[in-house]
N, C-alpha and C positions, 0 to 999 in steps of 0.2 A: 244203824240201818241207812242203806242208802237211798239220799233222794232222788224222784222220779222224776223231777224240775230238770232240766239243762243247764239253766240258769245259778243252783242253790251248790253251795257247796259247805262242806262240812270239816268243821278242824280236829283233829285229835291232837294230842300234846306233843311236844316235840322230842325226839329220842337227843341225844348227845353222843357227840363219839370222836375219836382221836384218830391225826394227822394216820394211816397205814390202817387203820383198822374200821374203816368205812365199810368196805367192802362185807365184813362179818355181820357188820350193822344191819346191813343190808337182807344178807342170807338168814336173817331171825325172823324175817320179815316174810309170814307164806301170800304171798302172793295167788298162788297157783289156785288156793282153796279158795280165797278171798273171789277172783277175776275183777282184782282193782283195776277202776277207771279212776283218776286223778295224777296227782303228779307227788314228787316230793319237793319241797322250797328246801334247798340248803343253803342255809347260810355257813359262811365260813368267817372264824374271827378276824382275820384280817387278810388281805390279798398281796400279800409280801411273797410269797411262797408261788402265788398263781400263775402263771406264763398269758405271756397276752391277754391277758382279763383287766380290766379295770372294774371291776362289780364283784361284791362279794357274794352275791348272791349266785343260785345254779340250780336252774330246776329238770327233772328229769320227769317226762310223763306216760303215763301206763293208759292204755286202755284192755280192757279185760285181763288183767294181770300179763299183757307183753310192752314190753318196749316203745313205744312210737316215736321217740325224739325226746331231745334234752337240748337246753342253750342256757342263756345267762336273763334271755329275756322270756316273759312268757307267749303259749306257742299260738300261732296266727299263722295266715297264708301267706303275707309278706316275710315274715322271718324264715316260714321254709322254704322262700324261692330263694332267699339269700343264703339260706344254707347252702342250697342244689348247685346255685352257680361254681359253688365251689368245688366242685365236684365233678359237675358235668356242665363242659365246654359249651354242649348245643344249645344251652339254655343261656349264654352271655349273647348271642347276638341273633335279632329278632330284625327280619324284613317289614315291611309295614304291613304284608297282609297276615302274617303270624302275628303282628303288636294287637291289629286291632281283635284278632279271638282271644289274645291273651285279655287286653282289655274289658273283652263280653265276659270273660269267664269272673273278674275282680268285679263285676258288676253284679254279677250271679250270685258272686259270697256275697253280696254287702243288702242283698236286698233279698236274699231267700237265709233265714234263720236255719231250717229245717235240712239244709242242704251241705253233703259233709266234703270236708277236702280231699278226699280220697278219692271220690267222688270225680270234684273239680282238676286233680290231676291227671286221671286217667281220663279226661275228656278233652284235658292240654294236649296231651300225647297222639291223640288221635285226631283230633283238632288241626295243629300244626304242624304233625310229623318232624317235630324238631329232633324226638326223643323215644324212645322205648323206655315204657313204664318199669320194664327189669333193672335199668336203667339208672330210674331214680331210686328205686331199693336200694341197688348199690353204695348209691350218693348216698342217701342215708346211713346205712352202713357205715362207712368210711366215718362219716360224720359221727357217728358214736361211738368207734374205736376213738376218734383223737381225744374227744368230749372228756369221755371217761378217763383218758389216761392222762388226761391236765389237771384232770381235777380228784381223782380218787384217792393220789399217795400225796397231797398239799397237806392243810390248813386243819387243824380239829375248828370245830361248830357243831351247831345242833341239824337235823334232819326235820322239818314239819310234813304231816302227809295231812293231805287234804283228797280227801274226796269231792268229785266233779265228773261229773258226766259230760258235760259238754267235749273232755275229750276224745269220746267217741266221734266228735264230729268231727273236731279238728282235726283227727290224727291224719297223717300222710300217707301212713303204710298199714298193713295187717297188724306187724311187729314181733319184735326177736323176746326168746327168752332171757331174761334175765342173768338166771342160773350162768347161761352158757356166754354172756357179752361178759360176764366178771369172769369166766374162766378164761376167755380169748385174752383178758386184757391182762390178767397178771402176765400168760405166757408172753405176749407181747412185749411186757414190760422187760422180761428176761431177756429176749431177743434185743432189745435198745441198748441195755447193760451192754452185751457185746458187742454192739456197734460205736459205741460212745468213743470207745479210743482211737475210730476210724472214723467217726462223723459226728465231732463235737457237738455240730449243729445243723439244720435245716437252711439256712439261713449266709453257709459258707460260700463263697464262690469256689466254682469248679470248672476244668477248662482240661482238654485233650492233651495230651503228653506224646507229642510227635518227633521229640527228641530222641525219647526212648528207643533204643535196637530194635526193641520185640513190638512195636507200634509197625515199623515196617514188614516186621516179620507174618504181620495179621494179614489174612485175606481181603481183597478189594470189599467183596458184602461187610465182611466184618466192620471195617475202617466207617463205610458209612453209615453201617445201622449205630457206631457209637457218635456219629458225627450230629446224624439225622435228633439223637435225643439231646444233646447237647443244644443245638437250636430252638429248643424249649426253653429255653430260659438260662441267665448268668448264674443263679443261685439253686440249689437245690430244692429250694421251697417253690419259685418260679417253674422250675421244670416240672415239679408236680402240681400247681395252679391249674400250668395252662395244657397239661396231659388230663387233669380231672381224677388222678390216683391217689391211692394209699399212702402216707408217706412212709411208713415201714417199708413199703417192695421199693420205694424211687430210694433210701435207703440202704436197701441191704442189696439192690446193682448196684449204687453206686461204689459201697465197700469193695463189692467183685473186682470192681475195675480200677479201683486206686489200690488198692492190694497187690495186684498185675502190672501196678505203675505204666496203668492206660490211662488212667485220668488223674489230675494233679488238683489238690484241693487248698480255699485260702491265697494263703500268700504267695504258695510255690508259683499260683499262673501268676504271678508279676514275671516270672524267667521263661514264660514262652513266648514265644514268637509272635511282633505286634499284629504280624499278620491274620491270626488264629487267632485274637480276640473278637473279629466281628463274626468267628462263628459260634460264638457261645453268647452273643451280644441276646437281649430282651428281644428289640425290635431291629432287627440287622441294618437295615439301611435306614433306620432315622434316630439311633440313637446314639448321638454327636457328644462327643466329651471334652467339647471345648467348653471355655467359661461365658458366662452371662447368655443371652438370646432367651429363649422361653423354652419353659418347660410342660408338657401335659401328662397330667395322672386320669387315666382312663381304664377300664376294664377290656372295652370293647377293639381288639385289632381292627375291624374296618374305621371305627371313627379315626382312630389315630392314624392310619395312613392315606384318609383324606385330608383330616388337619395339617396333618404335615407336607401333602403336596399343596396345597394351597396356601400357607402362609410360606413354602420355599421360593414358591410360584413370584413374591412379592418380594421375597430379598432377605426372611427370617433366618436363624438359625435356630433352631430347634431339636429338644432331645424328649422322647417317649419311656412312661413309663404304664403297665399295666396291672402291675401288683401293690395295691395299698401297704399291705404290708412291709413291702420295703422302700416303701415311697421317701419315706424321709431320710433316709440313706444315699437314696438315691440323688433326693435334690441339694444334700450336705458334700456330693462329692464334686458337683459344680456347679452355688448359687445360680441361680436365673435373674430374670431382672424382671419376672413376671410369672404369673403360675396360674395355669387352666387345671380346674377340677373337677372332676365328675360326681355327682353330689349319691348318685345309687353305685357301691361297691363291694364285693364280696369284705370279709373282716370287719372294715369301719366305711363309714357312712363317709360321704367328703368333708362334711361338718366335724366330725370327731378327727378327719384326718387331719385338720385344718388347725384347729388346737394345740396337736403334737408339733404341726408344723411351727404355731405361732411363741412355742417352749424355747424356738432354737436361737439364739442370740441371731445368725447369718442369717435367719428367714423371718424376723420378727416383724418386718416392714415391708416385705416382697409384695408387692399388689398379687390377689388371686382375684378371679377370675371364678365365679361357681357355673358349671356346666350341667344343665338339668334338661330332660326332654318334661319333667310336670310344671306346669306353668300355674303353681299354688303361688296366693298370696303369702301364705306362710314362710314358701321355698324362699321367696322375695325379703320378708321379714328379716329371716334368717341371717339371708344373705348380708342385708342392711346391717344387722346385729354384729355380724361378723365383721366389718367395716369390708367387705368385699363386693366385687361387681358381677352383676348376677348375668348372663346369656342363655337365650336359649336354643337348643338344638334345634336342628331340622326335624320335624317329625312325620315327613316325606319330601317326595321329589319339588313339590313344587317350594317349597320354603327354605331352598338349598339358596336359591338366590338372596333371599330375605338373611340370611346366616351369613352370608358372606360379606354381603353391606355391612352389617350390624358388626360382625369381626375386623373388618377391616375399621371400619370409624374407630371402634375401639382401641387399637393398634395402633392407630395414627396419635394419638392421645397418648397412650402410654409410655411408647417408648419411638425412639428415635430408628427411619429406618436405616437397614446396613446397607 
């Protein structure tokens, strides 16, 4: 029986089940009859198999037998703003009089129990008008198409259900059937199979093929609306970040168009023209591929192109990046002699980015730099722990002055100017 606590939750034994056949596991499971609130804990035996997981764990949570969300960690208001950013753009960059309602609203969860987040998002939306609440549905969505398809056809483990009510509070959304996110996902899965031979990866770079006869032969609109998505990003994961889409549709255009030998993927854009690489550049005009000078990992386009006119402003050289995810690639393709990092990031945290960075023989001693607008002792700790030097952001107009001292002293220390 289920408890009527928020608080109590209750474990039943764990099912088992193997790598492809989750899914069945799954469907044995009536949900419908039940209207399960709780979540499932999977464990998987080991994360060899997992794509960008470091946890083997993955839990997926129900409330009245639908859907509400699934991650690696369990579900809170912070992890599902981190999902959303991924998702939806309008939610990476907050003016200060949208930070401080978002702020009222984390004050809201933390000191009203009773108060659910469903609740607290559709009061963001209306709040801020950053967003339309259809909006983050969709971000959710998206987010449980990848979720599931990372994690469904991996690892065998066992399954625990636990009943919890408190998801009812937590959850985000109303929530999807079941049934019908394991039917999208197989067909999905089919759909990838055919793309595989045309888009080995998310992850590839991709760049305009204006070599091509039939590139001329396209119409002016045409040329640009392929140009216009191209400056979303170097890589195809980038270009779907910072559009907030699906990766299967930013996938299966981009097929269309390398198929047409409109767009060139990998290695081939080393043979295009140098000039046509700053249009498929991250950040067009600051992201510099010469060696050494400083590098920042940040989420936010406005911060990075005030950073960057300000430290040009002094004589820097500096290159931007805004995708954690390819952050280490990115700073493996030309050491820095310094690295500014954003400690809140969609994927990894700047702490966990910092780790991967600290794996690589060339960045193992690169001074960073932690970039945080919360000014916890902890952040500070952390930072300490890290052997890194912590800064903090402006977190309005008037502490832009105070930011800039503080950048600069630091700057002068660090490294020699050009």
């Amino acid at each position: 029986m289920i408890a009527n606590s928020f608080n109590k939750k209750i474990n039943m034994n764990s099912i088992g089940f193997r790598a492809g056949e989750l899914t069945s596991t799954w469907q044995s499971i009536n949900l419908e009859k039940l209207r399960f609130s709780g979540y499932f804990q999977v464990v998987f035996d080991n994360t060899q198999n997992l794509e960008d997981s470091t946890s083997n764990t993955w839990y997926v949570f129900f409330s009245k037998g639908k859907v509400v969300f699934s991650h690696c960690k369990e579900i809170s208001l912070e992890t599902i703003l981190e999902v959303l950013k991924n998702y939806v753009p309008e939610l990476r960059i907050f003016d200060v009089k949208a930070k401080t309602k978002i702020e009222m609203i984390f004050r809201l969860a933390n000191t009203r129990n009773d108060i659910s987040v469903l609740r607290l998002l559709m009061e963001l939306t209306i709040n801020t008008k950053l967003v339309e609440y259809q909006e983050i549905i969709k971000g959710i969505q998206h987010h449980l198409f990848s979720d599931f398809e990372k994690h469904l056809f991996t690892n065998s483990g066992r399954i625990k259900i636990i009943f919890d009510k408190s998801v009812d509070l937590k959850k985000p959304i109303v929530g999807f059937n079941l049934q019908q996110i394991l039917f999208m996902v197989k067909q999905r899965k089919i759909q990838w199979n055919q793309l595989r031979e045309v888009i080995p990866s998310m992850f590839f770079y991709v760049g305009s093929n204006e070599q091509n006869p039939q590139w001329k032969r396209l119409s002016s609109k045409k040329r640009q609306k392929i140009k216009r998505l191209l400056d979303h990003g170097k890589t195809l994961e980038e270009i779907r970040y910072n559009l907030g889409e699906d990766s299967l549709k930013i996938a299966t255009t981009f097929a269309k168009l390398i198929n047409q030998n409109l767009v060139v993927i990998d290695s081939e854009i080393n043979n295009i023209n140098s000039s046509l690489i700053g249009q498929i550049s991250l950040v067009a005009e600051t992201e510099d591929v010469l060696a050494s000078g400083i590098a920042i990992i940040d989420d936010s386009p406005i911060l990075l192109k005030q950073f960057t006119k300000i430290v040009t402003d002094w004589g820097y050289d500096v290159r931007c990046c805004s995708n954690a995810l390819t952050a280490v690639d990115f700073l493996l393709e030309s050491p820095p002699e310094i690295i500014f990092l954003d400690v809140n990031m969609p994927h990894y945290s700047g702490f966990q980015l910092m780790k991967k960075i600290r794996l690589q023989p060339e960045l193992s001693s690169t001074p960073v730099v932690v970039l945080t607008a919360e000014k916890t002792l902890m952040n500070r700790q952390r930072a300490k722990w890290a052997k890194s030097v912590f800064l903090t952001k402006p977190l309005n107009t008037e502490e832009i002055d105070r930011f800039e001292s503080d950048l600069k002293s630091l700057l002068e220390k660090m490294l020699t100017m050009k």
